[in-house]
N, C-alpha and C positions, 0 to 999 in steps of 0.2 A: 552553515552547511553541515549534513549530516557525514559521515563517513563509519563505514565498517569493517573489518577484514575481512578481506580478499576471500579466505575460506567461508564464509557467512553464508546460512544459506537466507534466500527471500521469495517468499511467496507472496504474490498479488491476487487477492480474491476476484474471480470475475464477475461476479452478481454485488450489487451494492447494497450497502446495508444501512439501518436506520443507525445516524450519529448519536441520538442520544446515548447508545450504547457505550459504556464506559467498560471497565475492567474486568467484570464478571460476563457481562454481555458478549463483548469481543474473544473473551476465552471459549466461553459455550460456539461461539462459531467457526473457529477455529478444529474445535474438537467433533463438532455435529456435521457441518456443511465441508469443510476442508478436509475432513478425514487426519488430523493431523495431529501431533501430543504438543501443547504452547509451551510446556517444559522444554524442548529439543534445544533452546538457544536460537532458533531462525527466526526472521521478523516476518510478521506478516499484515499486509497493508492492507487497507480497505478503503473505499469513497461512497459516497453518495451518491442519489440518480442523477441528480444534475452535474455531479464532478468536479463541483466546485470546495469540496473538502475533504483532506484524505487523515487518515488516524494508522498506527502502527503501534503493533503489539509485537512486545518484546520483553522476552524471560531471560534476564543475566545471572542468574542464579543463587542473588539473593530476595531477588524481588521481580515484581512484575511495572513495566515498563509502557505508558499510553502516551504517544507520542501525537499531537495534531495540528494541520496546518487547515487556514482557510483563506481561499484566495479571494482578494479585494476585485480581481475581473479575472475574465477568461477560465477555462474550463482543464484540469486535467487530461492526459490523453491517456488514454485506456479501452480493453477487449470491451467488446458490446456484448452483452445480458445475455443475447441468445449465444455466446458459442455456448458448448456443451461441456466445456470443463471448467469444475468449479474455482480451479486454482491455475495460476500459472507459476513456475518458477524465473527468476530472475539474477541477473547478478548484481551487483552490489553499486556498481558503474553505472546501470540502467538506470537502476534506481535515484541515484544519486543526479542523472539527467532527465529522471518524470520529474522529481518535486524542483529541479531547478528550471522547469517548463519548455524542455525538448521535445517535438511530438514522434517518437521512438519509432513511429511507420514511417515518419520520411525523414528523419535525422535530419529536422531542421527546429530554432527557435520560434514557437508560438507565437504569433506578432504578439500579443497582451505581453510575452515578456521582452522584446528589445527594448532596448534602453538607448 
């Protein structure tokens, strides 16, 4: 389980991006598409079109930080491509209930994750 402090800030990209992007990748978009400095300390998350793989970038200040998961079934839940903004902010909580497979529009578990 991931956990961050409470002050953290998280942005979630709403357009998804291609995964082979690693560290250099994921910074350039952060900085082009997000409008944002990946220096700040904030994570900011990305997935794929299908949703089935989400990556997090994160600058602690010594280094730079590519975190990623990919789900065996079922789909992340997340903004659709057309809203018009490229980022969303988030809190830390949220976040912590997308990657553990809560669908955050209706505050319920995903059937792919009950157990």
């Amino acid at each position: 389980m991931l956990a961050f402090p409470a002050a953290i800030r998280i942005f979630l990209a709403v357009r998804p991006v291609d995964m082979r992007k690693s560290f250099n990748g994921l910074w350039a978009t952060v900085q082009e598409h997000l409008g944002e400095d990946p220096r700040s300390g904030a994570v900011f998350c990305f997935t794929n079109t299908d949703r089935t793989r989400l990556k997090l970038l994160y600058w602690d200040g010594t280094g730079v930080w590519v975190l990623a998961k990919r789900l065996e079934r079922g789909r992340f839940s997340w903004l659709a491509a057309g809203d018009e903004r490229a980022k969303v902010a988030l809190a830390p909580e949220a976040l912590a209930m997308l990657v553990g497979g809560v669908d955050l529009r209706q505050g319920s578990l995903k059937p792919w994750y009950e157990r």
